[in-house]
C-alpha positions in Angstrom: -4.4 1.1 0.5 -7.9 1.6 2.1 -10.0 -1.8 2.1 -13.6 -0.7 2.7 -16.1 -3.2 4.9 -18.5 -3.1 1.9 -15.8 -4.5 0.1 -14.9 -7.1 2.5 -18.3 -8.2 2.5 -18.3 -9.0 -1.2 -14.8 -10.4 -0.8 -16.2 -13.0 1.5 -18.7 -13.5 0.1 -17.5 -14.3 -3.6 -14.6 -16.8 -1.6 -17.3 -18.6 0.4 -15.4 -17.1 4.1 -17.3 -18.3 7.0 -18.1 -15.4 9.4 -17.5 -17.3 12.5 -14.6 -16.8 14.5 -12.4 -19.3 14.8 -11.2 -19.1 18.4 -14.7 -18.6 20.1 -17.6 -19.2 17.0 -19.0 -15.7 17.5 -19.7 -13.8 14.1 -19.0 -10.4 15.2 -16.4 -8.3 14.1 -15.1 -5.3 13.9 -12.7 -3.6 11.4 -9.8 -1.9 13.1 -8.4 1.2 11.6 -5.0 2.2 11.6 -4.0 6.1 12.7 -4.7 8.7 10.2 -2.2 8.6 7.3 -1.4 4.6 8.4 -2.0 1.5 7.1 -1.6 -1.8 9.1 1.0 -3.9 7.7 2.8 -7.6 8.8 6.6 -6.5 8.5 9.7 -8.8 8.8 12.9 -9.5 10.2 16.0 -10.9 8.8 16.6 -14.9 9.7 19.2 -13.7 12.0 17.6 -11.4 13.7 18.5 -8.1 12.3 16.2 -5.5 10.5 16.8 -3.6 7.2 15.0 -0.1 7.1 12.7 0.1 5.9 11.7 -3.5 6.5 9.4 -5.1 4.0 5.5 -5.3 4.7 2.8 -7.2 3.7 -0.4 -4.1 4.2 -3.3 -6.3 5.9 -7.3 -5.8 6.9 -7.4 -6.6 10.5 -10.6 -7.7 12.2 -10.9 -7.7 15.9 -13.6 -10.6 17.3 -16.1 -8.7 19.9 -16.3 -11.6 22.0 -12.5 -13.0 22.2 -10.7 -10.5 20.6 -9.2 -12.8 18.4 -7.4 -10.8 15.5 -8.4 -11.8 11.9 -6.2 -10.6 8.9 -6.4 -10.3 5.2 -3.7 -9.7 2.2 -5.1 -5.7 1.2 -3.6 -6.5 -2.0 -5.3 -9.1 -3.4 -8.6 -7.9 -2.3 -8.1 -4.2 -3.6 -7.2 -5.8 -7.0 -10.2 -8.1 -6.9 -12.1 -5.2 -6.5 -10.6 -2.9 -9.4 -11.0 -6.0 -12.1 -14.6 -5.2 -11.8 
């Protein structure tokens, strides 16, 4: 699922999302992009520890802070079907 920065604009903007970061207050961002063919993804671990293959993942828009580097992420889901209602 490919979440484009035009539509991340209008996400935050119809939820009210203040720009600044929250680490340093800057208000620059950029949009990371996974490798060709990849999306970026939270994944998850058992409570003890172990892993089941494939694990499950939450896919995720990640913004990287150009002043800190603090990382910013996003449920793709919810915004990709924000986007398709209209």
């Amino acid at each position: 699922m490919k979440i484009t920065l035009d539509e991340l604009i209008i996400f935050y903007g119809e939820k009210k999302i203040d720009a600044a970061c929250n680490v340093c207050g800057h208000e620059r961002w950029t949009m990371l992009e996974p490798p060709t063919d990849y999306n970026f993804a939270l994944g998850s671990t058992k409570e003890d520890g172990g892993v089941t293959i494939p694990f499950p993942t939450i896919p995720v828009v990640t913004l990287m802070c150009e002043n800190c580097y603090n990382l910013r992420m996003h449920a793709a889901h919810p915004i990709a079907d924000n986007q398709a209602k209209k």
